[in-house]
N, C-alpha and C positions, 0 to 999 in steps of 0.2 A: 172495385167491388170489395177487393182485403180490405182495404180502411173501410168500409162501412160495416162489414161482421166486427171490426175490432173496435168502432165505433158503439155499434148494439151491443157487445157486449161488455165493455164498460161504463156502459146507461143502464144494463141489468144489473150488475154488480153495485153499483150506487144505488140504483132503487131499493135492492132486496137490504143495504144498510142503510138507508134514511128510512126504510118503513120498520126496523127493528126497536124491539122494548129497552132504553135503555133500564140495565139492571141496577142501576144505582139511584135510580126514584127511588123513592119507598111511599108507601101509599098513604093515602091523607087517614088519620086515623082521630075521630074526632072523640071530646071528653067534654065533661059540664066544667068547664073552668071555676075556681076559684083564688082569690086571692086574699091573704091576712096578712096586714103591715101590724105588726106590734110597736109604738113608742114606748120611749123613756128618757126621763130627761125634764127642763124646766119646759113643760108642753105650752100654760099659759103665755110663752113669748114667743111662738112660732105658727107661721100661718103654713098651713100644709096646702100643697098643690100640687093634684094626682089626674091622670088622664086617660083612659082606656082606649084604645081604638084595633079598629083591622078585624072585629069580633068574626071570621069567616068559617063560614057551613058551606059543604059540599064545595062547587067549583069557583061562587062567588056568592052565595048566601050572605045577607049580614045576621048579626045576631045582637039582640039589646041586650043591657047590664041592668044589676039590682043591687041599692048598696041596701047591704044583710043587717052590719053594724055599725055604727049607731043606726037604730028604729028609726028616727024621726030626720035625720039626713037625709038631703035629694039631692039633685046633681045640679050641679051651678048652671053649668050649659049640656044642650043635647044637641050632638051637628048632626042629624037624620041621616042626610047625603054623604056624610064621611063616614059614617058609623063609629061615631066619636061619642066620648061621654065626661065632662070635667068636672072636678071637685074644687072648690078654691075658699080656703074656710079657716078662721081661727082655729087651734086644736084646744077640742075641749073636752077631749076621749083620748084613750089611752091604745084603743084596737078601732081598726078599720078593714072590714068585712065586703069585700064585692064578689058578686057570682055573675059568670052567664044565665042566661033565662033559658039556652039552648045548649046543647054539646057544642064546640067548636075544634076545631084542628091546627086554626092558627090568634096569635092576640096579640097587641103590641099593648106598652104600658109606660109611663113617665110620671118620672117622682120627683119631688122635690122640695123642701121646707126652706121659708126664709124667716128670718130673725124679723120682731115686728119692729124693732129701733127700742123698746126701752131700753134704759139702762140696766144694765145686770147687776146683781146684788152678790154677796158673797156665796150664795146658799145657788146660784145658776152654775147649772149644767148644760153642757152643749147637747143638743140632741143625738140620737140613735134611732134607728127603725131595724127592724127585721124583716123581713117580707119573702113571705112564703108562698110557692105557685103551686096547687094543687090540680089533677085532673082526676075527676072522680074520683074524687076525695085524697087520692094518694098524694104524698110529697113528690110534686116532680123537680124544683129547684129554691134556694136558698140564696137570701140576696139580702148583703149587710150594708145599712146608709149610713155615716156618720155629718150631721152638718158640720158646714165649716164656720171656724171662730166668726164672733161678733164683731162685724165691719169687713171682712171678706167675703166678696162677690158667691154666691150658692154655684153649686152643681148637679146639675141632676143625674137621676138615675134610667137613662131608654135600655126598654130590654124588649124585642121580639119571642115568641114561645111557639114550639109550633111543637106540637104532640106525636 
């Protein structure tokens, strides 16, 4: 009968801590996302290739995207089910503009330009982006791309954001 009071009461003691808050969550805190890549650089020789995804509201909500700028830009592919959205485009703008349509708390994103093969001329620059992650409206992170030389394999840039 001792083993089974010392029994209960180390089944109480584990219960009363597996049912505790832990304190180092921090609570989902959702923003209208945006994002501005600025280019620079010889643009007409680079084909840009951007992809949003993970847009999430509340516990699993998804959320669509809008690209702001260029006007007349739409999205190459849209995966519904993954809550994906891609861009895959000659650059032929100098700012590229996306928003959520809804606040969100977390997003994931991937960047990446590739060289389209011509040859470079003396007057080529390799490229630069800057990319700015805004949540309602504020700066919340800063992220510098440089591509890599002409005839070295691209790298991209994956970045999660969670607010």
């Amino acid at each position: 009968m001792k083993r089974f009071k010392i029994l209960l009461y180390f089944v109480g003691i584990l219960s009363a801590f597996s049912c505790s808050n832990d304190p180092d969550e921090e609570p989902l805190v959702e923003k209208t996302a945006r994002i501005e890549i600025e280019f620079e650089g010889s643009l007409d020789q680079y084909l840009v290739n951007f992809g949003l995804h993970s847009l999430y509201t509340g516990q699993s909500g998804f959320v669509s995207a809008t690209i702001v700028q260029p006007g007349d830009l739409e999205w190459t592919q849209v995966i519904d089910q993954a809550n994906t959205f891609n861009i895959s485009t000659p650059l032929t703008f100098s700012q590229l503009i996306v928003e959520s349509d809804e606040p969100v708390h977390t997003f994931g994103f991937i960047f990446n330009v590739v060289h389209t093969g011509d040859i470079p001329d003396e007057d080529f620059e390799d490229l630069n982006a800057t990319i700015r992650v805004f949540g309602n409206n504020a700066e919340v992170q800063t992220y510098k791309y440089v591509a890599r030389p002409v005839g070295e394999v691209s790298a991209p840039l994956s970045e999660t954001v969670r607010f």
